[in-house]
C-alpha positions in Angstrom: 87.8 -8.7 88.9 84.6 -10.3 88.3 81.6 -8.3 86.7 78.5 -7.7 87.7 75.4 -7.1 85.9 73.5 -3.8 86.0 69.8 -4.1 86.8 67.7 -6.0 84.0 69.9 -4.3 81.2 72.7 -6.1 79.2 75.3 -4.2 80.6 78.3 -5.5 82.4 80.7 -3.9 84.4 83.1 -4.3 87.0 82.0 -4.2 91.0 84.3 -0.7 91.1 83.5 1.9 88.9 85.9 5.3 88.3 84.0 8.3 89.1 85.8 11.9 87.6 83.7 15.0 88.9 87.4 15.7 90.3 89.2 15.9 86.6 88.7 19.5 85.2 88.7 21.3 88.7 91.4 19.7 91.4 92.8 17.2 89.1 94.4 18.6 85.1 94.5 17.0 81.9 97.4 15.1 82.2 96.5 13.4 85.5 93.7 12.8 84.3 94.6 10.7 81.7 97.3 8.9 83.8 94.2 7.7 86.3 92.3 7.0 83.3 95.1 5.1 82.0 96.4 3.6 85.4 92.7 1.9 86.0 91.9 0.4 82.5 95.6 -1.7 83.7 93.7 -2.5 86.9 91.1 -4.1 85.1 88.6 -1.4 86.0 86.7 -0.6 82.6 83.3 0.6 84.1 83.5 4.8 84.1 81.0 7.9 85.4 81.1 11.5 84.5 78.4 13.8 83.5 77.8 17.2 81.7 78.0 19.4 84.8 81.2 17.9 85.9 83.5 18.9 86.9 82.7 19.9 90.9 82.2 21.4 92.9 80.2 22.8 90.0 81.2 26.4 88.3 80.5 27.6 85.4 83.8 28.2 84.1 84.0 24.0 84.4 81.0 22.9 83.1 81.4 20.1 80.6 85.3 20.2 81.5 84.9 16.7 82.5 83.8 15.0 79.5 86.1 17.2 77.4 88.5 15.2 79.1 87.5 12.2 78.9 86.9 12.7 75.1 90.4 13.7 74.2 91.8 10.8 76.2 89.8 8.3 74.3 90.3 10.1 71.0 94.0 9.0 71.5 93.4 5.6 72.5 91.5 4.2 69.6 89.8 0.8 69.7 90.0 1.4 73.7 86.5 3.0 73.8 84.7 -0.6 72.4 86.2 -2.6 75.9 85.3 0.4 78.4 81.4 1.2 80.3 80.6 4.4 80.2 77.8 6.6 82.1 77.2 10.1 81.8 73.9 12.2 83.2 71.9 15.2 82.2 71.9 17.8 85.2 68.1 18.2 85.9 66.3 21.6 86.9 69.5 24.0 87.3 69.4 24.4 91.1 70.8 27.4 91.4 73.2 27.3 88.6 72.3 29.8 85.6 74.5 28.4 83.2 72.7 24.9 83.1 70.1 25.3 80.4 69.7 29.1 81.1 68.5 28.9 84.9 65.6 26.5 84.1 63.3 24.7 87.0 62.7 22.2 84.5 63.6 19.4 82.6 62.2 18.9 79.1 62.3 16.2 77.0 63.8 18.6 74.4 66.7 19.2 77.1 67.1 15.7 77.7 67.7 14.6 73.8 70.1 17.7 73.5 72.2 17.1 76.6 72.6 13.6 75.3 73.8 14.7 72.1 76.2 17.6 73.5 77.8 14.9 76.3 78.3 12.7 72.8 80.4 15.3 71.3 82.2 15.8 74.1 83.3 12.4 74.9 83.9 11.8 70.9 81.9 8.7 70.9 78.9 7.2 69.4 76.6 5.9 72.1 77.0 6.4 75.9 76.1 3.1 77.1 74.7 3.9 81.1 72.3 7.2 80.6 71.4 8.7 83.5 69.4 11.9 85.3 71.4 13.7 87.9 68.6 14.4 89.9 64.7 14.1 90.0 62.7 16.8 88.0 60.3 17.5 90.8 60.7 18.8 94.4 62.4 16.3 96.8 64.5 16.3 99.4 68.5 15.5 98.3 72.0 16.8 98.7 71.3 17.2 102.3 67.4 18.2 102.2 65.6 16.2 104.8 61.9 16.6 104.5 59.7 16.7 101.2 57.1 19.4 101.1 53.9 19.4 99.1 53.5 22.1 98.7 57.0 23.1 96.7 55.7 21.1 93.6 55.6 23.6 90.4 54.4 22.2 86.9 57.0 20.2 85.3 57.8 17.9 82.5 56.4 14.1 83.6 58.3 11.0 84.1 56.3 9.6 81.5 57.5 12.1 78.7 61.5 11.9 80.5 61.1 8.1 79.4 59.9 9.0 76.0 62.9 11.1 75.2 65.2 8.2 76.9 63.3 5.7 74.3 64.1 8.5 71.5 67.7 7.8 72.4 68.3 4.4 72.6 66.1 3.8 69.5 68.7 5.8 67.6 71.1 3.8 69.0 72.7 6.5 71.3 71.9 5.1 74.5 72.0 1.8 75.5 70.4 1.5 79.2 69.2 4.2 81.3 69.7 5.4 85.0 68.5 7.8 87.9 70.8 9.3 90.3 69.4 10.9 93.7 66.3 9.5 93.2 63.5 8.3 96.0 61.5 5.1 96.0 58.2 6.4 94.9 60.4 7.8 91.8 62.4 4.8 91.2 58.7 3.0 91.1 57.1 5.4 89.1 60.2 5.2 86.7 59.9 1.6 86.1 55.8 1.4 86.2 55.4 3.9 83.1 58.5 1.6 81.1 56.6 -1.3 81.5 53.3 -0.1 81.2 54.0 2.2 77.8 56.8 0.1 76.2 59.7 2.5 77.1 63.2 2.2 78.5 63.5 0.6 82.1 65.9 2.3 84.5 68.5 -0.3 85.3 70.5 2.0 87.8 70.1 4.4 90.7 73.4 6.6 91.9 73.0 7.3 95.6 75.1 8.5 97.9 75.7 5.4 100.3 78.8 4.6 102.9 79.3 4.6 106.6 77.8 8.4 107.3 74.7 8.3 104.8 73.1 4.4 104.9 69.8 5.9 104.0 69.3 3.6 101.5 68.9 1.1 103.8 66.0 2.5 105.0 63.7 1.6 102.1 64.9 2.3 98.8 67.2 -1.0 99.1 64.0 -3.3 98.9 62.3 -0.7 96.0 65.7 -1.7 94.4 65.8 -5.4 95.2 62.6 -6.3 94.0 62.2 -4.1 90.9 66.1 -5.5 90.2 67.9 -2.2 90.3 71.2 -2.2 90.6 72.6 0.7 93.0 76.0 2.5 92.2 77.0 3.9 95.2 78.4 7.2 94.9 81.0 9.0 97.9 81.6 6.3 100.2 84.9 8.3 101.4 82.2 11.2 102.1 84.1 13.7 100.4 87.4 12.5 102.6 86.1 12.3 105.8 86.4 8.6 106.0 90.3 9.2 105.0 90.8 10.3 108.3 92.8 13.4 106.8 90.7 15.8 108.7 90.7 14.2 111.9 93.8 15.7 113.7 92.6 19.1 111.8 89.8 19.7 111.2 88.3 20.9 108.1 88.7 24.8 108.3 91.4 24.9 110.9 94.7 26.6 110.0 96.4 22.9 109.3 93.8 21.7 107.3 95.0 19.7 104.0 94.2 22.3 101.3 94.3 20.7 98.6 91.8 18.3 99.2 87.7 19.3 98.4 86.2 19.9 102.0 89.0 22.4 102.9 89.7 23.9 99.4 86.2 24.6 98.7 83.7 26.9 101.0 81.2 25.6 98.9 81.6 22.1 100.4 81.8 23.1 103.5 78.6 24.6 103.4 77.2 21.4 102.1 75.9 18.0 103.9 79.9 16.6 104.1 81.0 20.2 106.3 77.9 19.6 108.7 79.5 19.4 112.7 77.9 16.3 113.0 79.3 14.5 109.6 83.0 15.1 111.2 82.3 14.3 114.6 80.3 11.0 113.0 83.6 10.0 110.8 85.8 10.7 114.0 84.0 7.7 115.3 83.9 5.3 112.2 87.7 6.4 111.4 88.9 5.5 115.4 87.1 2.2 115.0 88.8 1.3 112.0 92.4 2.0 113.6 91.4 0.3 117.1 90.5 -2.7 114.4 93.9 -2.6 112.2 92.8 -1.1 109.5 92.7 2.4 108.0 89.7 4.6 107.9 89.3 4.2 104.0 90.0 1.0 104.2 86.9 0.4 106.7 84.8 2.6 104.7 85.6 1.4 101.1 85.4 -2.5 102.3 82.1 -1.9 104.4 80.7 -0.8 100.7 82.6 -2.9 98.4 80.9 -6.0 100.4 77.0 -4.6 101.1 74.6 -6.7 99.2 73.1 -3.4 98.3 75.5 -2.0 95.9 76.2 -3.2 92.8 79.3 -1.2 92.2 80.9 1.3 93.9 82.0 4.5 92.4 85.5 5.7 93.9 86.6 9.4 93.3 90.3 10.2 93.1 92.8 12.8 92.6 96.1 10.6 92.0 97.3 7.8 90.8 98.2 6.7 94.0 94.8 7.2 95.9 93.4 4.9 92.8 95.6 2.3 93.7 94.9 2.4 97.9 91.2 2.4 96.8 91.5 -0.5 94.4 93.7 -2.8 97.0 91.4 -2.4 99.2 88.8 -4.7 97.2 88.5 -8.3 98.6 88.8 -7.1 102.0 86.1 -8.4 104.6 84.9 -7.8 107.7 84.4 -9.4 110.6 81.2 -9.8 112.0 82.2 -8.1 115.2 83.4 -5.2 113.3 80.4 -5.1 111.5 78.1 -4.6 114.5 80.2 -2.2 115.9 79.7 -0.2 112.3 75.8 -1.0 113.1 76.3 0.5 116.7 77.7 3.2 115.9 74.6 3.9 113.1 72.2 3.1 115.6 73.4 6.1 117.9 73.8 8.6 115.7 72.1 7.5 112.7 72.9 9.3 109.0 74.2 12.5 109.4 75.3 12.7 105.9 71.8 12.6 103.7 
């Protein structure tokens, strides 16, 4: 598998990237490691966590993910030297009291410490992608649809963010730096202050992009283009509704896979990927992919796998098995005429998933 490069940084990594929010919550230890294991033989050495994994987020599993990821590579040594890996700081706690206390903010302080607590955890010396988890300001994500003015409290700056990110990778415990969930006026703002004060320039943003949330398109992919930014595309199976494993069931119906996020977890459900309209809006991309030959993840994987906007694609798995299925599919095209029927389909009922 060729790689690709990740925005104006020296970083390369393959067009696929393993994402493990699921390891620590649906998926053990010992799984775990046999994914981990099981992709590194696929050729896939580019891998994301962060410290709030695993998710759906609880505190009783905060950090679990890294912890996992650190006692896999302590028993791999001289592994850690051929692999990518990106972590993230959570930003204001959202909710969730045992991130940094409860905080609305994000501090340069917090930043540095995060960094050095994720280090620990994965047993390594320098995370090499460094990313925020989500913006330290008031903007709409994770299904939010409008920003609002007037929900803008006093917070630490972008400006003094960057500073801390510099503090790392002077010390050598960085090496590039990322957003996740981020808007175009951030991403901008993000790069303007690096360039204008010396500081580290963000070389990724990790969006959620597939069939049910091309919202990218709408703007942030020329912000991204021209500033070369490099998006990683993050749930483009929308939490397994482009699967098609809730199609015949639903996802709260008495025949509804349990074991699988949208049905295990009310908290989910309650979220952007249980909406009425995100499963009716997957009923129509998964049919299209049958009436066309192919399965529903393999339509939505391949539709992502080959958009000029993404750089690499993060996959999310629970089994050996499902990392294979996801990794075949890569290589896949599609035709033209499927493609405008994708478009179609967008066109009527636009993003439902935000």
């Amino acid at each position: 598998m060729k790689t690709v490069t990740l925005g104006q940084s020296d970083l390369q990594v393959t067009p696929i990237c393993l994402g493990t929010m699921t390891f620590g919550e649906q998926v053990d230890e010992a799984t775990s490691h046999a994914i981990l294991d099981r992709a590194v033989e696929r050729g896939i050495h580019f891998i994301d966590t962060a410290e709030m994994y695993a998710v759906p987020p609880r505190a009783e599993t905060f950090n679990a993910t890294e912890k996992i990821m650190g006692n896999w590579l302590a028993a791999r040594p001289g592994l850690r030297q051929k692999l990518v890996i990106a972590s993230k700081v959570a930003g204001p706690s959202r909710g969730m009291p045992w991130i940094r206390g409860g905080k609305g903010d994000l501090s340069a302080a917090d930043i540095v410490a995060a960094c050095e607590g994720s280090l620990q955890r994965l047993k390594t010396d320098v995370i090499d992608l460094y990313q925020i988890h989500w913006p330290n300001r008031s903007v709409p994500m994770f299904g939010g649809l409008y920003y609002k003015p007037e929900s803008t409290p006093p917070v630490t700056s972008i400006h003094e963010q960057l500073e801390a990110l510099g503090q790392l990778v002077r010390a050598g415990k960085v090496r590039a730096v990322g957003l996740s969930n981020e808007t175009s006026y951030g991403v901008h703002e993000f790069v303007r202050l690096a360039e204008q004060h010396g500081l580290p320039r963000v070389a990724t943003v990790q969006n959620v992009y597939g069939l049910l949330s091309r919202g990218v398109e709408n703007g942030l992919d020329e912000t991204l283009h021209r500033l070369q930014v490099s998006l990683l595309a993050y749930s483009p199976l929308a939490f397994g509704l482009l699967t098609g494993k809730y199609d015949v069931s639903g996802i709260d119906g008495p025949n509804a896979p349990r074991a699988c996020r949208i049905a295990k977890f009310a908290s989910v459900r309650q979220q952007r990927w249980g909406r009425p309209e995100s499963v009716a809006a997957s009923l129509r991309y998964n049919a299209l992919a049958r009436a066309n030959g192919m399965t529903p993840t393999q339509m939505a994987l391949a539709f992502c796998y080959t958009k000029w906007q993404v750089t690499s694609t993060i996959i999310g798995v629970t089994s050996v098995a499902q990392l294979d299925e996801n990794l075949d599919i890569h290589g896949t095209p599609l035709a033209p005429e499927l493609l405008a029927a994708i478009d179609a389909i967008r066109l009527e009922i636009r993003d439902p998933v935000c």
